[in-house]
VOMAR-147794 format. One record per residue: residue in one letter; x, y, z of N, C-alpha, C in turn. Coordinates in steps of 0.1 Angstrom, whole numbers, plus 5000, padded with zeros to 4 digits. Layout:
N
aXYZXYZXYZ...
This chain:
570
x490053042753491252982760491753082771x491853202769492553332779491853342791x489853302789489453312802489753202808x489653052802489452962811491152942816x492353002809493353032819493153132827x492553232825493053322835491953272853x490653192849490053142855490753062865x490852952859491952862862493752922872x494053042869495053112876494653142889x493553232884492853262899492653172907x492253092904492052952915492852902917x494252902913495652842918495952912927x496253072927496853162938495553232948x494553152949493753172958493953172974x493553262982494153242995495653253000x496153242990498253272989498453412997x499653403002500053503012501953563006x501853683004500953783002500353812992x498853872991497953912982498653932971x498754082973499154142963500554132955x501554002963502453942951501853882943x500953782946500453682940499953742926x498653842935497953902923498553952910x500254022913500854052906501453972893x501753852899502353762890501353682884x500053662890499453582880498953702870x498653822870498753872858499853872849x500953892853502353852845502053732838x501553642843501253532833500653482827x499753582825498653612813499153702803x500253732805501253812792501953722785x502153712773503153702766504153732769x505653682771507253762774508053672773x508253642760509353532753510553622753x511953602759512953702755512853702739x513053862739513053932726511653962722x511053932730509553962727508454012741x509054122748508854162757507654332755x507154322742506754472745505354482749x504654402754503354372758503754392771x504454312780505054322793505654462796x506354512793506654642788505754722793x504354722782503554852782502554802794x502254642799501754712813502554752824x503754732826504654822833504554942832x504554972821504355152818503055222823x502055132818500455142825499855132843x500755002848500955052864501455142867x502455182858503455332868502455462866x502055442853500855582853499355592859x499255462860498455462872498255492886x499755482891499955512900500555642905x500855722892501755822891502855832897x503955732892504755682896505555742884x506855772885507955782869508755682867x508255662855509455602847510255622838x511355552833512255592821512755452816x513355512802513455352796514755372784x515755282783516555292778516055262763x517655252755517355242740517255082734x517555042748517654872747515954812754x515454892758513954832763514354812777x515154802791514854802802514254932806x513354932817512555022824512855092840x512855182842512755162855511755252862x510655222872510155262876510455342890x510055452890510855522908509955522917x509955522928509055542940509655622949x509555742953509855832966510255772976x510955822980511055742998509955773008x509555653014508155713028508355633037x507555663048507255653065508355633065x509555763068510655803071512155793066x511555683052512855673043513055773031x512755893034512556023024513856013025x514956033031516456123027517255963031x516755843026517755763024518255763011x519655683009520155652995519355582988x519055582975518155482968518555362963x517455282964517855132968517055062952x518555002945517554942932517054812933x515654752931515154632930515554592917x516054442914515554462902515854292896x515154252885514854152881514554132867x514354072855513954052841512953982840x511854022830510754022825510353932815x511653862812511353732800511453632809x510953572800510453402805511153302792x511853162801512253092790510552982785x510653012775509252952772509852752766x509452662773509352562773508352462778x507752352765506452322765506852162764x505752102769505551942766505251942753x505451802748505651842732504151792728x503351742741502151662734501851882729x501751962741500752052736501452152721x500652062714501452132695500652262694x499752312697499052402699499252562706x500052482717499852612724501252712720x501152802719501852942715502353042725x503653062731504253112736503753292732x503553312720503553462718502353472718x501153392720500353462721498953422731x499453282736498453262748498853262755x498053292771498153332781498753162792x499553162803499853052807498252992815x498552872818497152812831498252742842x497652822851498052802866497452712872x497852592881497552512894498452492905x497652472914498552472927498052302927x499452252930499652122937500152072952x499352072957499952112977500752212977x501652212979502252382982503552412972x502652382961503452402948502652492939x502952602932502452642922502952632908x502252542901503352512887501852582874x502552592862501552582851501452422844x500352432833499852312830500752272815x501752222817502652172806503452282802x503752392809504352502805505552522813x506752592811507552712820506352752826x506752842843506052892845506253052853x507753072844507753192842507753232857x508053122870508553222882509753262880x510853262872511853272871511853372858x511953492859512153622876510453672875x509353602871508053672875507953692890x508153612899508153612913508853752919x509853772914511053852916509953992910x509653982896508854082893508254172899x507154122904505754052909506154182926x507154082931507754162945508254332944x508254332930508654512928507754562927x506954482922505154582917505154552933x504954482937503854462952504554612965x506054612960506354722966505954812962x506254852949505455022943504355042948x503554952952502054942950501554982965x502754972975502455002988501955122990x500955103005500555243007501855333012x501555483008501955613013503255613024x502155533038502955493050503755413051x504455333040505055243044506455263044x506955273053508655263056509355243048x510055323035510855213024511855333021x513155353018513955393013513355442997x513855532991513555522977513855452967x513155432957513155282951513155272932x514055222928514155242916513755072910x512955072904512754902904512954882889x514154812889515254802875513854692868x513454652855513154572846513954502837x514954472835515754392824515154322814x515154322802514954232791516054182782x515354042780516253922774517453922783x517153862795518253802802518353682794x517353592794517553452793518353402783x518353452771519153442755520453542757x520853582766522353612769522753782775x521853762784521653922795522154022783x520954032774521454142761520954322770x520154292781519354412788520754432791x521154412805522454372810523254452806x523854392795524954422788524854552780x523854592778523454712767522854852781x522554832792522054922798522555062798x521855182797522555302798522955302808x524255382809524755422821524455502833x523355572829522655632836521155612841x521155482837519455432838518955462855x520255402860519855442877520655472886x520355522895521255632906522055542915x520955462924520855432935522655312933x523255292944524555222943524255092957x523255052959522854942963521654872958x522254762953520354692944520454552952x519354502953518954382954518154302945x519054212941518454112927517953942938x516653982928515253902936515253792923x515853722919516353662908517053472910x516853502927517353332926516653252934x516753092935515853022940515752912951x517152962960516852882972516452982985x515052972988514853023006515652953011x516253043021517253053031518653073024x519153093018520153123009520653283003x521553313008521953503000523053442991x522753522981524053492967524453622969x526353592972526553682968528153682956x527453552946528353562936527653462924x528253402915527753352904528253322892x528853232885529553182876529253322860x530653332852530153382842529453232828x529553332818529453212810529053292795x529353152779529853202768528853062760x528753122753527953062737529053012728x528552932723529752872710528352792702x528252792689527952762682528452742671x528152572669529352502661528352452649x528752482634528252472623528952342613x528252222612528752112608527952122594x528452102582527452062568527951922567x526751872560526751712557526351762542x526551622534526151642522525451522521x523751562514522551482513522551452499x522151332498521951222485520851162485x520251092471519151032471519250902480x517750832485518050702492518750602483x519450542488519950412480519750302476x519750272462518750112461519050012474x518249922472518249822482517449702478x518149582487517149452478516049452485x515949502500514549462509514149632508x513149632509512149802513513149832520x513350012520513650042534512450122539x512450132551510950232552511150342566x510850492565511250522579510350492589x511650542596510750522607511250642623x510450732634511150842639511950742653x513050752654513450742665514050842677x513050852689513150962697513450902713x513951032716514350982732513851132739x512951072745511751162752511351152771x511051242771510751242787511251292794x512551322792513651392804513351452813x514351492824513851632832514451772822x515251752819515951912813515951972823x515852092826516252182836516952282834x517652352842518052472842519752422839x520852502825522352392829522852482834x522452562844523552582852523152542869x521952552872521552502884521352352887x520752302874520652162871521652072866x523152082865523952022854524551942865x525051962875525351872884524851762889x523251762887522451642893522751472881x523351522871523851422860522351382855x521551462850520251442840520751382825x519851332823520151342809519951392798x520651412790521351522776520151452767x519351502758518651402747519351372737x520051532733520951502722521851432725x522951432734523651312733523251192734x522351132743521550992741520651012728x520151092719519851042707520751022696x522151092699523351072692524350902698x523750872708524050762712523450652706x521550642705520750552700521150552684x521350612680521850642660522850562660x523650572673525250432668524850372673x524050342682523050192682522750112676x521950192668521050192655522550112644x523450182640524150152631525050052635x525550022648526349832651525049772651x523949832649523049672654523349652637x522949732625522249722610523949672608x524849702611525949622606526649502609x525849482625526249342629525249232620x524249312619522849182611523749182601x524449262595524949192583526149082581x526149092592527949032596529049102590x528849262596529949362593530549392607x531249522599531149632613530749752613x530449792619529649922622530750052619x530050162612531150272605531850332618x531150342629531550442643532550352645x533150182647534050142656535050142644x536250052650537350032641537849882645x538149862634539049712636540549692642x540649602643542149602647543449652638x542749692626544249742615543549892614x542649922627542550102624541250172620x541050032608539650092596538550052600x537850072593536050032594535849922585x534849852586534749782574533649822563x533049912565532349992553533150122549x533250192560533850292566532950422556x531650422559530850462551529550512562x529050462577527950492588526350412584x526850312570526050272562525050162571x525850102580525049962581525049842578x525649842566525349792554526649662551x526649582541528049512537528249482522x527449552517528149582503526949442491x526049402501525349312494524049342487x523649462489522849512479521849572488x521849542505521149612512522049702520x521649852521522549982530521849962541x521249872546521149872562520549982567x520550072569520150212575520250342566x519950442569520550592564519450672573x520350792577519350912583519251012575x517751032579517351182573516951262574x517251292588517151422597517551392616x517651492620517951492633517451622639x517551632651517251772660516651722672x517051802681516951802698517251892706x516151952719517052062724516452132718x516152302725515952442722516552532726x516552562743517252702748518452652753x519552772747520652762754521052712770x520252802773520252742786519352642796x518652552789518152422793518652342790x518752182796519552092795518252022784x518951942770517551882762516551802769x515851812770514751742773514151582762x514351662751513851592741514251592725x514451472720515451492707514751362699x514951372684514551282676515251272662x515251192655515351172641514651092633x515151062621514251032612515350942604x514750792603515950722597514850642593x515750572579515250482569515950372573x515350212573515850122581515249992570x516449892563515749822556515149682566x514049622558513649532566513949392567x515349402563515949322566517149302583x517049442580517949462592516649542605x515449552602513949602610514449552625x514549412627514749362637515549372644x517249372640518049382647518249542653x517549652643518049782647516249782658x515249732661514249732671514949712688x515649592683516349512695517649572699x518249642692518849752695518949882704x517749922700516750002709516449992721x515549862718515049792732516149802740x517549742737518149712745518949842751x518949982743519450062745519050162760x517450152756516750152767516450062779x517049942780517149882794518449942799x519149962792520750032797520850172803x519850292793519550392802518650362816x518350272814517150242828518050242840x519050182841520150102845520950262847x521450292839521950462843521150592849x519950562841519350682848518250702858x517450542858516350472860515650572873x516650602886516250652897516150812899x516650862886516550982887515451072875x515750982862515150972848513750862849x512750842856512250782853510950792843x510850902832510250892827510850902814x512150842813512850862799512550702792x512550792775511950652769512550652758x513350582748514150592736512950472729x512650532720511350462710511750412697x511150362689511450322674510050332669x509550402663508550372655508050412644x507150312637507350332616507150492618x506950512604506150692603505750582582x505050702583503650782587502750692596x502850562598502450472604502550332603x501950232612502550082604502650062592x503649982591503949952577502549862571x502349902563500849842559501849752542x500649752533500849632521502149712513x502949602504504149662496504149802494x502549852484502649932477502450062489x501850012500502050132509503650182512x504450072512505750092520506350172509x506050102495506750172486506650352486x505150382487504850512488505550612501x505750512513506550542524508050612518x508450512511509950542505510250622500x508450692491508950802479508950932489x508550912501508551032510509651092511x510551032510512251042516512951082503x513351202499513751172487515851212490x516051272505517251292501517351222519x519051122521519351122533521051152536x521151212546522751222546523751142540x524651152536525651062535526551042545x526750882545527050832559528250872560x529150912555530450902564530451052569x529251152565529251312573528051232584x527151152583526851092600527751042608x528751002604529850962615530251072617x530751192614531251332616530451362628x528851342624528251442630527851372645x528051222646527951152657528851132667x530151162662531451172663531451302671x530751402665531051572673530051582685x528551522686528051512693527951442703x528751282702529251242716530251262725x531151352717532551362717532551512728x531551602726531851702732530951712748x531851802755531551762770529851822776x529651742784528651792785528651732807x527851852812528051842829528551882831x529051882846530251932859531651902852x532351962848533351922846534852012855x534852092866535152082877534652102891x534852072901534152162915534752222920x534452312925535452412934536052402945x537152392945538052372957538152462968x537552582971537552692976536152702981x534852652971533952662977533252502982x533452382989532652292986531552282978x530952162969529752142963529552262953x530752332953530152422942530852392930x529852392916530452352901531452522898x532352452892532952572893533052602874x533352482867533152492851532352392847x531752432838530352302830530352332817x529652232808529052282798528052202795x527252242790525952182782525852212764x525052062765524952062749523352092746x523352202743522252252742520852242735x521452202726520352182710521052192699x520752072691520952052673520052082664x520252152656519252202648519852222634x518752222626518852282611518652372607x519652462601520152552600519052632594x517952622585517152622578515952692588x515952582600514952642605515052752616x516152802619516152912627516053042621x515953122632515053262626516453342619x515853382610516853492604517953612611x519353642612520253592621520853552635x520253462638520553362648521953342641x522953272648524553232645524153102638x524653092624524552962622523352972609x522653042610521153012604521553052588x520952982582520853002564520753102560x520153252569519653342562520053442574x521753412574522253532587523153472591x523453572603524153502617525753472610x526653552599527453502594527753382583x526653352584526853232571525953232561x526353222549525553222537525053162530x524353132522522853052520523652902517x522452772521523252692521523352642509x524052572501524152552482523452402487x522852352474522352272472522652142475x522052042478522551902482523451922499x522951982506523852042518523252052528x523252002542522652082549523452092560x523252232566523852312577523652272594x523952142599523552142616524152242622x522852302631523652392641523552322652x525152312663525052262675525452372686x524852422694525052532703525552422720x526252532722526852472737526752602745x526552602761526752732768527852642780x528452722782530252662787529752802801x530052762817529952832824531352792834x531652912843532752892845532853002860x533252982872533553082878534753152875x535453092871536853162868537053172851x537553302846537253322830538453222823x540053212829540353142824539952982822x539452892831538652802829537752772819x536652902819535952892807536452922796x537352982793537553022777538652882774x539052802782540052702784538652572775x537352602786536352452780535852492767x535852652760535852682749536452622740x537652662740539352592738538852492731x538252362740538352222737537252202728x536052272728534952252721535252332704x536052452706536352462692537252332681x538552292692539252222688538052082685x537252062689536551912686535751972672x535352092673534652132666535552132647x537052132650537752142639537852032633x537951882642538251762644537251702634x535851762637534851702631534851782618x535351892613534951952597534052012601x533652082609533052202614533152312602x532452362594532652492584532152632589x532352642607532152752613531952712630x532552842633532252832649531952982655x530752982664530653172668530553112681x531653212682532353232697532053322704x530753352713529853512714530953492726x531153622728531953682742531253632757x531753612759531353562776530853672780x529753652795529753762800530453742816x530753822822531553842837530953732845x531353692853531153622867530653752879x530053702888529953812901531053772912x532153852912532753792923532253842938x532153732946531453762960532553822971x531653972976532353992984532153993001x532553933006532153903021532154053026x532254123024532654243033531454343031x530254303020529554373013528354453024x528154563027527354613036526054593039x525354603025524254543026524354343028x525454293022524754143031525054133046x525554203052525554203066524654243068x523154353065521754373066521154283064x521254213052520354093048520253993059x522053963061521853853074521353853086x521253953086520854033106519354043101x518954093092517254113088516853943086x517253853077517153703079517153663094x518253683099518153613118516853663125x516753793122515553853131514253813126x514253773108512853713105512653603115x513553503110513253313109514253283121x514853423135515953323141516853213140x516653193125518453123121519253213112x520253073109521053233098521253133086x521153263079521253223062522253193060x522353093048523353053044524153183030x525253193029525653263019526553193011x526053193001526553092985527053142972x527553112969527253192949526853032946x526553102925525452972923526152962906x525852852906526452802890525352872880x525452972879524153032872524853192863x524053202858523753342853523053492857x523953512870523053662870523053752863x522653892870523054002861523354102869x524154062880524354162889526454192887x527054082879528054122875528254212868x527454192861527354282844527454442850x526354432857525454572864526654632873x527254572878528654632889529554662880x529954572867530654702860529854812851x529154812850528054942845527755022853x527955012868527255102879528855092886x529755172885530455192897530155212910x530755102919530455112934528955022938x528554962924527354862929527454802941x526854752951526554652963524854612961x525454492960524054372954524454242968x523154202968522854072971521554032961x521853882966520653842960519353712967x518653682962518353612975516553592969x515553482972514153462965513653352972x512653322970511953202973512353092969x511852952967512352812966511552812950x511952782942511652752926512452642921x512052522921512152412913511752432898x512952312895512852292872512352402871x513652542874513452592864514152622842x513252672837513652652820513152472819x512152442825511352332820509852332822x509052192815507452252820507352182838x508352192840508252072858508452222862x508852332861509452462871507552482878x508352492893507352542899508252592911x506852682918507052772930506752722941x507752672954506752662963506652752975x504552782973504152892978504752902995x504552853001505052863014506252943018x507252933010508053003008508753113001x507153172996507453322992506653442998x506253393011505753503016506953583029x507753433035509153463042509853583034x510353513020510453593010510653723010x508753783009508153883008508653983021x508753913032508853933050509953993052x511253933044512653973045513054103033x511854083025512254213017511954313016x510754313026510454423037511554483048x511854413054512554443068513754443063x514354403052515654483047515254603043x514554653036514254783032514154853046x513254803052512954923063514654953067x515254863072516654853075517754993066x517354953052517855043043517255173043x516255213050515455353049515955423065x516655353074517155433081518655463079x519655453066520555453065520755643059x521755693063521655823059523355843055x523855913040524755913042525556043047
């Protein structure tokens, strides 16, 4: 599999301008570099620098930095830090069950003047950015550059832990340029902060419940999204899985309670109550209509879900109305999202397979031996549609810019995350779960230009989080915003080096995102950053791709700022 990717790589960045970025990054992507799992990437960094007899040093947290001398006349300039992170969010199509983030290599194709991978992230986001520091080290003797400290960060993506943990003395230089964002033509010179919350709901699970008709499961999933990046992507109004699979479940439950001639546990009647008031389905005649028994959707914090499913027992009495339910659920997303979502699909289908003769269904049944109890699915349906998700203001100061958001990230069982993650069975503050019980973890990342704002959308997500019987909430500290400063010396270089590339002028923006150039300005007194990269579409999904055309400009402008910076003397 490693040659016929790496084969396959080669022949995507074939001909690509310039060489030696390209060449750079498609080896990057024959690494492994899942944040938190960066020591492969690591040691060939370490391995170029000694090959080149270049120095480096490395903190107690794992960033790197490699030095380069100043040449062809930038010997006695100030030193100038590059710098960018070496994790990749690893996100896969779910057909490929096979493929392994930690330990196979990506496959590359170029699609007209796109470079994406084949059902994968594709890790331009910051490989590109990478890729551009090696291509600099790598320069000959003669080349005009200021001296060069080329920062490496790890695990930006799971919450700039590089960032936040860097020695103070890792690097000299008091001007960097972070190669870390993704519109050509565009200089950032700011960027939203932003905060984790992870909300811990327990339900309490019971055996299935008699019934006069079979029940039999069956997975119902809502699949295909774009997902994307939630802070670059949260404005375009994509769709959430988890909340549309927390949508299709109360679907699911007025359709099994209307077949009965009830009401459904989620609404209320006119005197307040429910008429099961139970999430059952059901009306007390000997069939419970539905029950779930399991859920999960969503992975990285910071991607919007792509994809989400559960697992519900459905009697066959009520088979049809909760089908047509569905059906109908999905002509309605069509209708909302149809022009932008067009590959989204909310499904119903048996498991392990069609229902075949009695005694098969019966055997179906004995599969299932525990399912929530309904009135902790109303809880948990209840917390899941209830909490915000999108733009939830724009900035008045900047047009079109999101100024607070949040995303609902992923639902998960507590069981199955890694040992302490916030939330997890076996860590992360909480302790093992007791029997008959299970632990949902719901994570949200809340972004904000302004801190009181975010710790304000915090606010409201703890408080829903209470509302629902939440038996925990981890509230990880935010990290800073970049505030933009117009007066900043080097972006008046950038812009004059931009006009003189491409004869127009760049636009200067901040971005609903995550850098790490806040972080780094309070760790480096007197930092001056811009930021600024090629065009990279869906990124943190398997759609992210690069388009090549626009990273050799790129390359052109990160040149001719340097040179710019190598005649600066203090």
């Amino acid at each position: 599999m490693a040659s016929d990717a790496c084969a396959a790589t080669e022949a995507a960045i074939a001909g690509l301008q310039p060489p030696a970025l390209w060449k750079f990054f498609a080896q990057l992507t024959q690494i492994p570099r899942p944040s938190k799992h960066e020591a492969r990437v690591l040691q060939y960094l370490k391995d170029f620098a000694e090959a080149r007899r270049l120095s480096w040093r490395q903190d107690a947290v794992g960033n790197l930095v490699i030095c380069r001398p100043g040449s062809g006349g930038g010997e006695a300039a100030p030193g100038v830090v590059i710098q960018g992170h070496i994790d990749m969010v690893c996100e896969k199509d779910p057909a490929l069950t096979h493929f392994d983030f930690m330990t196979h290599p990506l496959t590359l194709r170029r699609e007209g003047d796109w470079v994406r991978a084949s059902g994968t992230t594709l890790g331009a986001d910051n490989g590109i950015g990478v890729a551009a520091a090696l291509a600099l080290l790598d320069l000959p003797p003669s080349a005009k550059l200021p001296p060069l400290e080329c920062l490496f960060t790890v695990d930006e993506e799971t919450g700039l832990t590089g960032a936040f943990q860097i020695a103070p003395d890792l690097v000299q230089g008091r001007t960097m340029l972070n190669l870390d964002t993704e519109d050509w033509g565009e200089v950032f010179i700011g960027c939203a902060g932003g905060g984790d919350t992870t909300l811990v709901l327990e339900v309490g699970l019971q055996p299935p419940p008699p019934s006069s008709t079979p029940m039999n499961p069956y997975e119902l999933s809502v699949s295909g999204l774009l997902g994307g990046h939630s802070g670059l992507n949260i404005a375009e109004g994509r769709g959430n899985a988890v909340q549309l699979l927390a949508r299709a479940l109360a679907a699911v439950d007025q359709a099994a309670a209307a077949a009965a001639g009830g009401e459904a546990a989620g609404s209320s009647s006119s005197s307040g109550s429910s008429s099961n008031g139970n999430g059952s389905g059901g009306n007390g005649s000997g069939d419970p209509g539905w029950r779930l028994v399991s859920a999960g959707g969503g992975d990285k914090r910071n991607a919007i879900a792509r994809d989400a499913s559960a697992v519900i027992l459905v009697s066959d009495a009520r088979r049809e109305a909760v089908a047509a339910a569905v059906g109908a659920l999905q002509t309605q997303l069509a209708a909302e999202y149809g022009r932008l979502e067009e590959g989204l699909a909310v499904r119903l289908r048996p498991l392990p397979g069609p229902a075949g003769t009695p005694q098969q269904q019966q055997q179906q049944q004995q599969q299932v031996t525990e399912v929530v109890a309904p009135a902790d699915v109303c809880r948990l349906l209840a917390l899941l549609r209830g909490l915000p998700h999108g733009p939830l203001k724009f900035s008045h100061a900047v047009p079109g810019l999101v100024e607070t958001s949040n995303n609902v990230a992923s639902l998960k069982d507590a069981a199955t995350l890694p040992p302490g993650e916030p939330g997890s069975s076996s860590g992360g503050g909480s302790s093992s779960c007791p029997a008959g019980v299970r632990r949902y973890v719901v994570v949200c990342t809340t972004r904000s230009s302004l801190t009181p704002a975010l710790e304000a959308t915090r606010d409201v997500i703890a408080g829903l989080a209470h509302l629902a019987g939440c038996t925990a909430l981890h509230r990880k500290a935010a990290y800073p915003g970049w505030q933009p400063d117009p007066t900043s010396p080097v972006l008046q270089m950038t812009l004059d080096a931009y006009k003189e590339l491409t004869g127009g002028e760049a636009k200067v923006s901040a971005i609903h995102a995550g850098l790490e150039c806040g972080i780094l300005q309070q760790r480096f007194n007197g930092l001056d950053c811009v930021s600024f990269g090629p065009t990279i579409k869906g990124a943190h999904s398997p759609d992210e791709r690069v388009q090549a055309s626009t990273v050799a400009p790129f390359w052109d402008l990160t040149l001719r700022l340097l040179q710019r910076l190598a005649d600066v003397r203090q």
